[in-house]
C-alpha positions as CSV (number, residue, x, y, z in Angstrom):
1,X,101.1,135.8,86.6
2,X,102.4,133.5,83.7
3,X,106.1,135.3,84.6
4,X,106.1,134.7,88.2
5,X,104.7,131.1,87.6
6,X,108.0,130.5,85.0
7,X,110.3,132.2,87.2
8,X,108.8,129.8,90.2
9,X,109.5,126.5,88.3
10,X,112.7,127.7,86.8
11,X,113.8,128.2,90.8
12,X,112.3,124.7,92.0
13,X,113.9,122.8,89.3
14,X,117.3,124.9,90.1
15,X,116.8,123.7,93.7
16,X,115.9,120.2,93.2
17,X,118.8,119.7,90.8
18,X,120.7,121.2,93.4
19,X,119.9,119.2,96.1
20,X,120.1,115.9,93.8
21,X,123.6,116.6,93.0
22,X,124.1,116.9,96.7
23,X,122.8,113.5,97.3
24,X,124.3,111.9,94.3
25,X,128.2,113.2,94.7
26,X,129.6,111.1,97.4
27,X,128.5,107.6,94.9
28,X,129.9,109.8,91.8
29,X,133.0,110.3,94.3
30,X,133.4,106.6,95.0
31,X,133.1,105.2,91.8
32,X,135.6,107.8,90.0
33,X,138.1,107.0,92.7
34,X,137.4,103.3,92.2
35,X,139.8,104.1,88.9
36,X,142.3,105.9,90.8
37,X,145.9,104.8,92.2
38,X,145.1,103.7,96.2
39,X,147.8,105.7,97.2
40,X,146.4,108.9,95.3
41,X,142.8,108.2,96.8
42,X,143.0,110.9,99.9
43,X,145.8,113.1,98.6
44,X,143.7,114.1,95.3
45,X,139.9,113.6,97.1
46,X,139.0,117.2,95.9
47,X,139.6,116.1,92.4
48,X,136.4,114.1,91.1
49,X,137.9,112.9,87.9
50,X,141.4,110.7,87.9
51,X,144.3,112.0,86.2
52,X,145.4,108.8,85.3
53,X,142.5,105.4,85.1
54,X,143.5,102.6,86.1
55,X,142.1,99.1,86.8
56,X,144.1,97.6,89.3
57,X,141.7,98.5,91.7
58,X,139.4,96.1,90.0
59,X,142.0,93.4,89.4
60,X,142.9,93.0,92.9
61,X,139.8,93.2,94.9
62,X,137.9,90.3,92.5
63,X,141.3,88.3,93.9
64,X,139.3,88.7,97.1
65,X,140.1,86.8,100.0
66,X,141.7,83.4,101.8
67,X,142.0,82.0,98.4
68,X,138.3,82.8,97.4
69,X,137.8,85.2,94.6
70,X,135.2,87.8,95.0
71,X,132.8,86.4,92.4
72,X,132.0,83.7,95.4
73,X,130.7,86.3,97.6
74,X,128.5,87.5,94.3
75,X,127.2,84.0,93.7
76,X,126.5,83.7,97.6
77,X,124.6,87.2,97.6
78,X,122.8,86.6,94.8
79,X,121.4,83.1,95.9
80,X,120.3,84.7,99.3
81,X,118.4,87.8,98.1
82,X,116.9,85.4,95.1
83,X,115.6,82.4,97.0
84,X,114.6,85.2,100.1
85,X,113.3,87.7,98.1
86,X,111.0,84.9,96.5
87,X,110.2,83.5,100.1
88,X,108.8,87.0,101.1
89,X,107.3,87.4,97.6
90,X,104.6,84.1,98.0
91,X,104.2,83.4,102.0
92,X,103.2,87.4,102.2
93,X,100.8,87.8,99.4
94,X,99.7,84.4,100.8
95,X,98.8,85.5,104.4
96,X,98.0,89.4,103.4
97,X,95.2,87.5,101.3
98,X,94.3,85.5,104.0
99,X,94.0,88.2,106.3
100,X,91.8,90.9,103.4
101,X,89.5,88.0,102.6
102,X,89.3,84.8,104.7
103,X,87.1,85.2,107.9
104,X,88.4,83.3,110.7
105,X,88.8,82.9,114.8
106,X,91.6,85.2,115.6
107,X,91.9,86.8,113.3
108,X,92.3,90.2,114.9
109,X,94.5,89.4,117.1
110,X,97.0,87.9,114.8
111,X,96.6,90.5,112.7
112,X,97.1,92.6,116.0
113,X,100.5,90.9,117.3
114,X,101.8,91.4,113.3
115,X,101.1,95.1,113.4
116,X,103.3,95.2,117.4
117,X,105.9,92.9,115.5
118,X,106.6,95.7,112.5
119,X,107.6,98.2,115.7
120,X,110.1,95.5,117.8
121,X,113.4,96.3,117.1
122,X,115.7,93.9,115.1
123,X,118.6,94.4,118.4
124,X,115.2,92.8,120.2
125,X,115.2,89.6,118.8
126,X,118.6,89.4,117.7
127,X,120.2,87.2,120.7
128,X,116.8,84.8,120.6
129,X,117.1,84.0,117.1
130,X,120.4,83.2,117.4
131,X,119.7,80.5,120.2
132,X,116.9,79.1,118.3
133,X,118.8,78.7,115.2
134,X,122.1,77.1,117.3
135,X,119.3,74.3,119.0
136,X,118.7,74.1,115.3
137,X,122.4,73.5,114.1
138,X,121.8,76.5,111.6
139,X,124.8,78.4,112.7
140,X,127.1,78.3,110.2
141,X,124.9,77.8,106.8
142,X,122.7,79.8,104.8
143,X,119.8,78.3,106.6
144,X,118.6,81.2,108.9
145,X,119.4,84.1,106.2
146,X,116.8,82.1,103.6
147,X,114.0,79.8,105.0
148,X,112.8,82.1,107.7
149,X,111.7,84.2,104.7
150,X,109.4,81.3,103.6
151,X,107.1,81.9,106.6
152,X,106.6,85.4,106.1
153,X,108.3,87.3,109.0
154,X,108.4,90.7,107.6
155,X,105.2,92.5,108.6
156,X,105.7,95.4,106.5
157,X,105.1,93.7,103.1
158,X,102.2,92.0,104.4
159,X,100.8,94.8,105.1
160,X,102.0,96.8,102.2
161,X,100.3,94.1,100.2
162,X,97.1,93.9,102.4
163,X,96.4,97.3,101.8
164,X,96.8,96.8,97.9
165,X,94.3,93.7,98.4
166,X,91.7,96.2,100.3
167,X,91.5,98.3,96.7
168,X,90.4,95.4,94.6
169,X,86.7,95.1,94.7
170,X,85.3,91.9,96.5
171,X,82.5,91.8,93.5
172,X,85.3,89.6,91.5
173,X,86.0,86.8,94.4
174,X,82.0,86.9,94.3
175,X,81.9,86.1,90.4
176,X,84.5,84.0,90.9
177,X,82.7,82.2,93.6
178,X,79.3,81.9,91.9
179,X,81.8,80.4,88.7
180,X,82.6,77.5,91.2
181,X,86.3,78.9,92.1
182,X,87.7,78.1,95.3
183,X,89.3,80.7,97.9
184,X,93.0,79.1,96.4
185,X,91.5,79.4,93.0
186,X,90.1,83.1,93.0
187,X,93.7,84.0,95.1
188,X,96.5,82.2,92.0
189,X,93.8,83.7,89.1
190,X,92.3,87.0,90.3
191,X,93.9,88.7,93.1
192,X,97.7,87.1,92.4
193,X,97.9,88.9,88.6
194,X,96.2,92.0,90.0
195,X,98.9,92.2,92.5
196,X,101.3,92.9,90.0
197,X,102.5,96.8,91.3
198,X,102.5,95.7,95.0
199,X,104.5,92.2,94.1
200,X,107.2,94.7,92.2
201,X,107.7,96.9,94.8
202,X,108.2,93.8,97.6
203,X,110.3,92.6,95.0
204,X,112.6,95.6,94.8
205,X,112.8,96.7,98.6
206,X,113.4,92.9,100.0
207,X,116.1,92.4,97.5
208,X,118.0,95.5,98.4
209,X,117.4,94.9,101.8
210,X,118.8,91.4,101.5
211,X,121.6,92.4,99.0
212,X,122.9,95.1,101.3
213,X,122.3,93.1,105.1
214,X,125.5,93.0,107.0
215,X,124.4,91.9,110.1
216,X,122.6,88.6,109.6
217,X,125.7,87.4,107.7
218,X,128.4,88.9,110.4
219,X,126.1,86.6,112.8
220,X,125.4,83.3,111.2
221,X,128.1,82.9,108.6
222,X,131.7,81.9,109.7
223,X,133.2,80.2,106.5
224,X,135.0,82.3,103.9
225,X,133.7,80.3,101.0
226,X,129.9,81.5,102.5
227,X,130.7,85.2,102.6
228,X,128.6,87.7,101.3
229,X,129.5,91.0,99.5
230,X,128.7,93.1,102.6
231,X,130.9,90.9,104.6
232,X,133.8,90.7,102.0
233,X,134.0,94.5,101.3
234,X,134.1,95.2,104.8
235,X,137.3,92.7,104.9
236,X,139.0,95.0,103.1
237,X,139.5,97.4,105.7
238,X,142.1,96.8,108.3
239,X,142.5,98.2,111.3
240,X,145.8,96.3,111.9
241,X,147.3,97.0,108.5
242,X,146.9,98.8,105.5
243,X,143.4,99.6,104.0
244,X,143.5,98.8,100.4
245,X,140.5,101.8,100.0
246,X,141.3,101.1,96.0
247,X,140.1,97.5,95.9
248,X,137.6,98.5,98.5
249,X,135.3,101.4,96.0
250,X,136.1,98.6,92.9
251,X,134.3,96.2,94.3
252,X,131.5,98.4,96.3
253,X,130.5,99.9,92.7
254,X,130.3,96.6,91.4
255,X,128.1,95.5,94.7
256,X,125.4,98.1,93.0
257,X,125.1,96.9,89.6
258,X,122.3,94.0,90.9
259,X,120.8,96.7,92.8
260,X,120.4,98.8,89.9
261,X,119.6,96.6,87.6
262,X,116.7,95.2,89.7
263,X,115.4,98.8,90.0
264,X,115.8,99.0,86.2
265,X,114.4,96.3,85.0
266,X,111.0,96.4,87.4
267,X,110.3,99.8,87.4
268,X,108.3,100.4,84.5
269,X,105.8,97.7,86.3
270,X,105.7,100.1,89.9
271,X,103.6,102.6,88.0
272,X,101.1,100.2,86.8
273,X,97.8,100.5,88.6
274,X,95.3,97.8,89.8
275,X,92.6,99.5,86.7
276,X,95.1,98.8,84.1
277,X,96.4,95.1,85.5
278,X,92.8,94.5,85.4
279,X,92.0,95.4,81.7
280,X,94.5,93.6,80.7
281,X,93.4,90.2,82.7
């Protein structure tokens, strides 16, 4: 039994090694070619490592575009994802409390008509928003890709963070309440720092999500100078000419060092559980 059981893990492991090499060789594929010659791109694609580095590729896509160098586009990304990623972060925890522990009219129906938003598609309510934020004069600015975010539009970390809110036991907003603490009080001292895991992974998935969203910025943002990354790499392909597919991977491996980063840097905290934040509280 103890043979079959090593031969068993030593095949799963083989196959999950397997299948992650699978998943990860088309990004190990970009970025080695990101140091090849543009030219020798296609005619050496079965090679994985360069016979000869170079970092032109690098030098002439951070030239960019129309004059603006590509660490505008960075700056521009990085503002949106920040300022919406902490939009999401405090008006979600804010109405997923509301809705785990404030009793009030209507409650279930609001809660109701967020659940039906989470399955309309975005193609749904593309062509409205646009028309609301033109009779707003937001076309053209930042303004629709950031302060929507404020108001908590994303059903899916509401409710992620609901269900966290659900787990911690109502016997603490009781203490708190019989220690004089208001319902604002008992949500920025007890529940906020015991959301902790939850707030990490909104964190992570809405910064992505923003870092890597093509379509809001193809529809609201018409200035070079205002560009995002996802916009600008795609600017290096075209159709008309000739796609600089060098300058194109340079920049798209650079476009994941935030990502990464973020991932890196938060994901010891996605592991935490709500008995652990709570000791140390």
């Amino acid at each position: 039994m103890k043979r079959k059981k090593t031969i068993s893990n030593i095949i799963y492991h083989v196959l999950v090694c397997a299948f992650g090499l699978v998943m990860i060789y088309p990004l190990v594929w970009m970025v080695m070619s990101s140091f090849k010659d543009t030219n020798t791109i296609f005619t050496t694609a079965t090679s994985l490592i360069p016979e000869k580095f170079t970092l032109q590729n690098y030098v002439n896509g951070w030239k960019g575009f129309a004059k603006v160098g590509f660490g505008t586009f960075f700056k521009n990304s990085l503002f949106i994802s920040i300022t919406a990623t902490i939009g999401t972060v405090l008006s979600s925890s804010v109405v997923a409390y509301g809705f785990a522990r404030c009793k009030f009219p209507g409650r279930k129906l609001l809660f109701a008509a967020m659940l039906a938003s989470m399955m309309l598609p975005a193609q749904v309510l593309m062509i409205p928003q646009y028309l609301w934020y033109q009779k707003l004069n937001w076309v053209g600015t930042n303004l629709p890709l950031i302060v929507p975010y404020f108001f908590a539009i994303q059903g899916f970390f509401v409710y992620l963070i609901l269900n966290f809110i659900d787990g911690i036991p109502k016997d603490l907003d009781e203490a708190a309440t019989i220690d004089g603490c208001s319902k604002y009080q008992i949500y920025s001292r007890i529940i906020l720092p015991l959301m902790k895991p939850s707030i990490v992974t909104t964190v992570i998935i809405q910064f992505y999500w923003k870092w890597d969203d093509y379509m809001g910025p193809l529809l609201y943002l018409s200035r070079p100078q205002s560009y995002t990354v996802s916009i600008a790499i795609k600017l290096f392909a075209d159709s008309a000419s000739t796609t600089d597919y060098g300058a194109m991977f340079a920049m798209s491996t650079l476009s994941l060092i935030p990502v990464f980063l973020i991932f890196l840097f938060f994901n010891r905290y996605l592991v935490q559980g709500i008995g652990t934040s709570g000791l140390k509280g």
